[in-house]
N, C-alpha and C positions, 0 to 999 in steps of 0.2 A: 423761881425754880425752873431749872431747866431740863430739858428732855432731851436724849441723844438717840437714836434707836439702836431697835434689834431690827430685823426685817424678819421683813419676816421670815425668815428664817428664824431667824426669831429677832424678825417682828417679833421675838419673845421670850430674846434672854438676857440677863440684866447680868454685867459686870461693870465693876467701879472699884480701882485698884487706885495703891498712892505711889507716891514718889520717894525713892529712898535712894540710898547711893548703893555699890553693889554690896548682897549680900556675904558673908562667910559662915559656913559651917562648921562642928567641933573638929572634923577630920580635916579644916583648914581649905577645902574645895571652896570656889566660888561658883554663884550663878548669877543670870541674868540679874538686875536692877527689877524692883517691882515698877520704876517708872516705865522701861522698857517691857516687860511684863503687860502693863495694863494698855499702853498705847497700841503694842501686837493682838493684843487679844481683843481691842475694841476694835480695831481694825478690821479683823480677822470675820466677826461677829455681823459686825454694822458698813461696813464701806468695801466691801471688795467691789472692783469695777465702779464707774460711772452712775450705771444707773442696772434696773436689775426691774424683771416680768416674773412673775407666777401665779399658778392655782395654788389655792386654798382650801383644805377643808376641815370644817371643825368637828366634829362628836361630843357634844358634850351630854354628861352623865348623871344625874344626880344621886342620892344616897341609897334610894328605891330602884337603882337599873335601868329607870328609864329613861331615853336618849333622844336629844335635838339634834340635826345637823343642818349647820352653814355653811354654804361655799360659794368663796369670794376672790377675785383677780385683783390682784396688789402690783403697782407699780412704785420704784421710789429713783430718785433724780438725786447725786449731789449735787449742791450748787455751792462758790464760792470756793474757799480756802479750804483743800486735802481735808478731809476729815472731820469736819466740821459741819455744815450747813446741811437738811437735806428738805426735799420736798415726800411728798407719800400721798398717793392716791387709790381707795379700795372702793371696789364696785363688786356689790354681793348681789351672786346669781340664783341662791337659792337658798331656804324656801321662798313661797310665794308673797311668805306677810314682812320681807326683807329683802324683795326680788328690786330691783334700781336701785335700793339705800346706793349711798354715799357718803365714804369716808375721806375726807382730807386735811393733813397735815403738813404746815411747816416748821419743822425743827431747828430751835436757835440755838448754837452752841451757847451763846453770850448769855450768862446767869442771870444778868440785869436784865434781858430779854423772854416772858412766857412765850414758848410754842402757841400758834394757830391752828385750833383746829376748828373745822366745820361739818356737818351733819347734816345731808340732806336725805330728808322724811317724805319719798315719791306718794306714800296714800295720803298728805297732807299737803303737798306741794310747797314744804317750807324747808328753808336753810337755815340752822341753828349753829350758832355761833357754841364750842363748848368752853367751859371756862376752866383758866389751870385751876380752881380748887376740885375740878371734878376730875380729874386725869386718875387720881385713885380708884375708882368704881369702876366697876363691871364694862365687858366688851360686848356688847349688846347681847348680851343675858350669858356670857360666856367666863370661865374662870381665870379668863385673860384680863387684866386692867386697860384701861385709854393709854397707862404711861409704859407697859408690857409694847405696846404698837411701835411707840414712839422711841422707848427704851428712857433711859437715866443718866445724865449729866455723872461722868467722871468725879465732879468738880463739888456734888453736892453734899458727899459723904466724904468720912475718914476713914481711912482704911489700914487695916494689919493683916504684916501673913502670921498666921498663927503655926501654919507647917507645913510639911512639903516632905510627900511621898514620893515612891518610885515612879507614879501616873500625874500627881497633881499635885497643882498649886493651888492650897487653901487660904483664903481671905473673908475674913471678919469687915464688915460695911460698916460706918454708926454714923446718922442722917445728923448731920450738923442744924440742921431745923427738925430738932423730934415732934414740935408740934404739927406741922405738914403732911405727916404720916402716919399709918397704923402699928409701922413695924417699928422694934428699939434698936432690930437690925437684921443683918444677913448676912450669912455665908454665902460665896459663889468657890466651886472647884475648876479649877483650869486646868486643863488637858495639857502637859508640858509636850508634848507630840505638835497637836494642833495649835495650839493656843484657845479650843473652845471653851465655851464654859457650859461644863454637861450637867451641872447640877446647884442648884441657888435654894435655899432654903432661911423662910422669914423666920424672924421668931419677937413675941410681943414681951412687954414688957419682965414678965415674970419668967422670962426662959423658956416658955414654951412654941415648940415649932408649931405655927398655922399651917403655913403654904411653902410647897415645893416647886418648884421649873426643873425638868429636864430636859436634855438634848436625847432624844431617841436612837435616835437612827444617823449618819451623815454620811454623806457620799461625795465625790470629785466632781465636780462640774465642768463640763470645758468650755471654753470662752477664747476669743481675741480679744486680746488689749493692744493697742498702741502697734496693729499690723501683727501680732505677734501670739502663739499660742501659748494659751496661759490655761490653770487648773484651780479653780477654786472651791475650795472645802466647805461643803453648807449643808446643816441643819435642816435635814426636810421629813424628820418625823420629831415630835416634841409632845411632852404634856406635862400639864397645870394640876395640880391639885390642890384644894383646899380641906384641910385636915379640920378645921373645925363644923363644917357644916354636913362632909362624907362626897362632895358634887368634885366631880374632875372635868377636865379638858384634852382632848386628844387632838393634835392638828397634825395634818400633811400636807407638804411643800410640793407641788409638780410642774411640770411644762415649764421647767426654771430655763431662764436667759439672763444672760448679761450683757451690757456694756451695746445698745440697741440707739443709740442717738437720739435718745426722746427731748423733743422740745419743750420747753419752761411754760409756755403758754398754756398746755395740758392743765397744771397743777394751777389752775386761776379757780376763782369762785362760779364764774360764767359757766363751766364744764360739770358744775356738780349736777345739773337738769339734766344734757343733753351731752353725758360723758364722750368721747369720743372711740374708734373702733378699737385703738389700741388698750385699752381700758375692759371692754366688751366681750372682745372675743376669747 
C-alpha cells in the first residue's frame, strides 16, 4: 500500500482519480480525460514546487465543544522522478506534552514499496518506527489519519466520474484492497477552476457517510520556480470531521514558502532528536 501526499495543505486532502480516454457529453461537448484530470489535480494538491515550509495549526473539537490545539512546522522535499517520490518532516511547537515530537516520512510512489514513517517521542527519548498497518489511525489524537499526512497512492483505488457540474468534478474511489481499510469508499469533488479537491467524503460499507475533508479556505502563493515568478494555489484553511463520533479538525496553513533548496540530509533519522533550525523556526 502506498501513500502519496497531500501537504499539507493538505497534508490533508485525498484525490484518486482513473484513467479513461476523453470523455463526451449528450450535448456532444468534450472534456478533459479523467487521466488528465487526476494527474492536474494530484499535482496541483501535492507537488507544486520542489519542496515547500509552513505553520500549522490544528483545533480540534470534540462532540462536548471542548477543544485541543497543536502547532507544528512542516517541511516536504521531492525527491527523484516529477511527482512521485517525497520526503515530509513535522516538528510540533506546541502544546507542551507534544512540544519537539517529530514526525517523518518518506513517501514511495512504488505500490510494492510501504512508506517510512518515524516518530520521535522527546519525553521518552525514543524513535518509533510506524507501521503501514497503522497509517489508518488517528494524527496524534487529531481527526486527521497518518495516511491524511502522507495522502493516498492514485494507484490504490478504482475510480468513476459519476458527474460533473458547472463547478466540479465528482469521483467515486473503491479501494482495490477493501480489506486494508475502514472505508467501502469515497467521493472527492474537483474544482474544474483549480483542479482542488474541496470536498472528500467516506462512506462504510452500508452507504453511510462517516467522515468528510474539506478545503476551507485557498489563496495564491507566490513563489520563484526555475528564476521565474510563479503563483501557486494552496489549501491553507481545511477541516476533518468525523460524523460518527461528533469530534472535528480545523487546520491552518501559514508562513507558507516554496521551492527554498532544502537538503536531503535534513529528512534522515539522525535529525529527528536534534531537528535542525529550518525545521524550528
Amino acid at each position: 500500500m502506498k501513500a502519496k501526499l497531500y501537504i499539507i495543505t493538505m497534508f490533508f486532502v485525498l484525490i484518486t482519480l482513473p484513467v479513461f480516454a476523453g470523455l463526451v457529453f449528450a450535448d456532444g461537448s468534450t472534456t478533459m480525460s479523467v487521466d488528465e484530470i487526476v494527474k492536474k489535480a494530484n499535482h496541483i494538491s501535492l507537488y507544486q514546487g520542489t519542496s515547500t515550509k509552513g505553520r500549522v495549526h490544528l483545533t480540534i473539537t470534540d462532540k462536548q465543544g471542548r477543544t485541543r490545539e497543536r502547532t507544528l512546522n512542516i517541511l516536504r522535499l521531492d525527491t527523484g522522478k516529477q511527482d512521485r517520490d517525497q520526503k515530509y518532516l513535522t516538528y510540533f511547537k506546541a502544546p507542551a506534552d507534544v512540544r519537539k515530537m517529530v514526525f517523518m516520512v518518506h513517501k514511495h510512489a512504488a505500490l510494492d514499496k510501504d512508506d517510512d514513517r518515524w516518530l520521535y517521542m522527546p519525553g521518552l527519548d525514543l524513535v518509533k518506527r510506524i507501521a503501514a498497518s497503522d497509517k489508518r489511525t488517528s494524527f496524534v489524537g487529531s481527526d486527521f489519519l497518518y495516511e491524511d499526512i502522507s495522502g493516498r497512492s492514485i494507484d490504490e483505488d478504482t475510480h468513476e466520474l459519476i458527474n460533473t457540474t458547472e463547478k466540479y468534478y465528482i469521483i467515486k474511489n473503491v479501494p482495490k484492497k477493501p480489506e486494508t481499510v475502514e472505508f467501502a469508499y469515497y467521493t472527492a469533488h474537483i474544482d474544474k477552476k483549480s483542479f482542488i479537491p474541496v470536498k472528500t467524503g467516506f462512506y462504510k460499507k452500508d452507504g453511510g457517510l462517516y467522515r468528510v475533508m474539506e478545503a476551507v479556505k485557498v489563496e495564491n502563493i507566490n513563489a520563484r520556480e526555475n528564476g521565474k515568478e510563479v503563483v501557486y494555489p494552496t489549501v491553507i484553511q481545511s477541516r476533518v470531521q468525523n460524523l460518527e463520533n461528533g469530534s472535528r479538525t480545523e487546520m491552518t496553513f501559514s508562513n507558507i514558502k516554496y521551492n527554498l533548496g532544502l537538503g536531503d540530509k535534513i529528512f534522515t533519522e539522525r535529525y529527528l532528536r536534534r531537528p535542525p533550525r529550518d525545521v524550528m523556526r
